[in-house]
N, C-alpha and C positions, 0 to 999 in steps of 0.2 A: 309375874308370869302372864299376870292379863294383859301386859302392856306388848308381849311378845307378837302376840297375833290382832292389835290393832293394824286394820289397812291391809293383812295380806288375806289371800286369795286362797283357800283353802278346800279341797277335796275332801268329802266323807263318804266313801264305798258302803253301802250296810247302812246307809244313814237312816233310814225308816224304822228300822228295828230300835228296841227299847233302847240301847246303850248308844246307836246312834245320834236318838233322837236328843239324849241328856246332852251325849258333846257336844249336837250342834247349837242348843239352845245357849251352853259355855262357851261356845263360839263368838256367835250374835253378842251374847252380852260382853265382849272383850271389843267389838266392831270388828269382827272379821269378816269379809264374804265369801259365804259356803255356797260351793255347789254338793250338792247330794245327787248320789249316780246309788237307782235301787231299781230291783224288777219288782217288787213287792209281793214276791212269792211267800214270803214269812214274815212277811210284815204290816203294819196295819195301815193301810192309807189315807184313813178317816183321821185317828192320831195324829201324821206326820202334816196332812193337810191344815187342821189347827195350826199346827206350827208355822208353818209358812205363812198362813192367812197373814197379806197387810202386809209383810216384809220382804223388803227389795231387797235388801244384801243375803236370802236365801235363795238359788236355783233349784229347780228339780230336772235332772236326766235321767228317764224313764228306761234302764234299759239293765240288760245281763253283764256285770262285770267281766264274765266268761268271754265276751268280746270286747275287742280292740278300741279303744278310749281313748281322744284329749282332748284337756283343757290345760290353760296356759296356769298354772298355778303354783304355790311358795311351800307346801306340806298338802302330803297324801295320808290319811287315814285310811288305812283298808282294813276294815271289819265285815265285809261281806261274806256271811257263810250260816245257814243255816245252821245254830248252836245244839237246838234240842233235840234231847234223843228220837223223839216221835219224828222226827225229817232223817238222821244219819241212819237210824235203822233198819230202815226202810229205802232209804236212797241214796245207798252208798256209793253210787256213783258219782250221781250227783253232786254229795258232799265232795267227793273227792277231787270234782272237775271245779267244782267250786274255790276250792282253796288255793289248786296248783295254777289253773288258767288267767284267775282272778287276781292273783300275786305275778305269775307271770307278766300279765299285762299294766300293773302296778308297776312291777320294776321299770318294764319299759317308758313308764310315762313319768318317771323320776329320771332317766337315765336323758332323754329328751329333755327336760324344763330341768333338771338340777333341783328337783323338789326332795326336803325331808323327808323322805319315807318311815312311815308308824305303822306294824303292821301287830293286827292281833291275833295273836296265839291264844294258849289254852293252858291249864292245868293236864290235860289227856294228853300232852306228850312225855309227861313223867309215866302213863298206861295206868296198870296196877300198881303204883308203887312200894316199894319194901321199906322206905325211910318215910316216917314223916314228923312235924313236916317236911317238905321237900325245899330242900338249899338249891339256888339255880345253879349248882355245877353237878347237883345230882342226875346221870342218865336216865334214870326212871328202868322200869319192868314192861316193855311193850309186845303186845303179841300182836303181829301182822297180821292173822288171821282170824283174831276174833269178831265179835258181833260191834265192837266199839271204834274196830282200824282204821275204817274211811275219817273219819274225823281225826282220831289219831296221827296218823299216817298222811294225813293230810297236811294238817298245822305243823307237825315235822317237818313237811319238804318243804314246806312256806320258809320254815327258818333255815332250812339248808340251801335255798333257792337264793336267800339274801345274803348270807355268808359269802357263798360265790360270786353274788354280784357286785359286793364291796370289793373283794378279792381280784375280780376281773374289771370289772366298770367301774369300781369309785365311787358307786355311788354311795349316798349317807342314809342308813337308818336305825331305827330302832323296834323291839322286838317288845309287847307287853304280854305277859304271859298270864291271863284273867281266868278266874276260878270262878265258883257260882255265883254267879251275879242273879241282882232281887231290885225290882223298884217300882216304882211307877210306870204304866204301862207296861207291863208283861203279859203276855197272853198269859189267858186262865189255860192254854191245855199244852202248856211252854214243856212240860214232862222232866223238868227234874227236880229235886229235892225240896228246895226251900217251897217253888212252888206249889208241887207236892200237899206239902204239908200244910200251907195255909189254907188251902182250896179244901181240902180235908178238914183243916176243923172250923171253917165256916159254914161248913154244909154239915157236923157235926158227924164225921164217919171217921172209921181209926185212922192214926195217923202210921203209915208202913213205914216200917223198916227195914231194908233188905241187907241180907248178909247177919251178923251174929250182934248188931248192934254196937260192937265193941269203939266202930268208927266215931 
């Protein structure tokens, strides 16, 4: 697999944020050259700046995925989208223009260069689910109008948007459907679970549960 992306030219959308920053540093070390396209609205620049420091086959494009993009390149990663609940809750717009605009113009810049498209989804479009765990032919339990939808309903249409584009345009991708991600560089006020919980028992205060625990 390392050998796959020696020498090609490769997009990371969301590339500042924590799971960005891990792929593109598996990038580099396979020799590929990444450009990163981030606004750094949720993400830490200080971190991502490390990264780059010294290395030529990493670019940075400072800008909103929500607008119109290209570079000439061989695979798109789009993981741009404010993940944590303290962003979607709050700006559900946001999230929501975030997922649909920023995949939209993803497709369009696979459908131009004939690049692999990766696009990432979420565990939130199973919703509430009634199965678990959840098989990916399972539909999931979504309520469009809850407190959680924008993101929901977002990462939905992301995968409904690509369906059709294969269907219409041809073009090639694939869809990763990632659940609570935990690592290095995460923000401490990231707002869900795992981080939660650690932030809690280093600061030595209880660790919350919400809902009956049974999860």
């Amino acid at each position: 697999m390392e050998n796959y992306f020696n020498n090609k030219r490769i997009l990371v959308t969301g590339g500042a944020g924590m799971i960005g920053r891990a792929l593109i540093q598996r990038l580099l070390d396979a020799d590929a050259q990444v450009i990163c396209l981030d606004n750094f609205v949720s993400s830490n620049r200080h971190d991502f700046m490390k990264l780059q420091a010294g290395n030529r086959a990493l670019t940075l494009v400072e800008q909103d995925v929500c607008d119109p993009f290209y570079v000439d390149v061989d695979i798109i990663f789009n993981l741009a989208c404010p993940a944590s609940p303290t962003h979607f809750l709050n700006e559900g717009l946001t999230s929501l223009r975030t997922s649909v605009l920023g995949c939209w113009n993803a497709i369009s810049l696979s459908q131009k260069t004939s690049a692999l498209l990766v696009q990432a989804s979420t565990s939130e479009v199973y919703g509430d689910p009634l199965v678990h765990p959840q098989p990916e032919d399972y539909r999931g339990w979504v309520n469009s109008h809850g407190p959680r939808a924008a993101y929901d309903e977002g990462k939905r249409s992301t995968e409904a948007m690509l369906f059709h584009a294969k269907k219409e345009q041809g073009i090639d991708y694939r869809i990763a459907r990632i659940f609570n991600t935990y690592g290095p560089g995460m923000r401490l006020d990231d707002g869900r679970a795992i981080a939660n919980f650690v932030i809690s028992a280093l600061r030595g205060k209880d660790i919350v549960l919400y809902g009956d625990g049974t999860q």
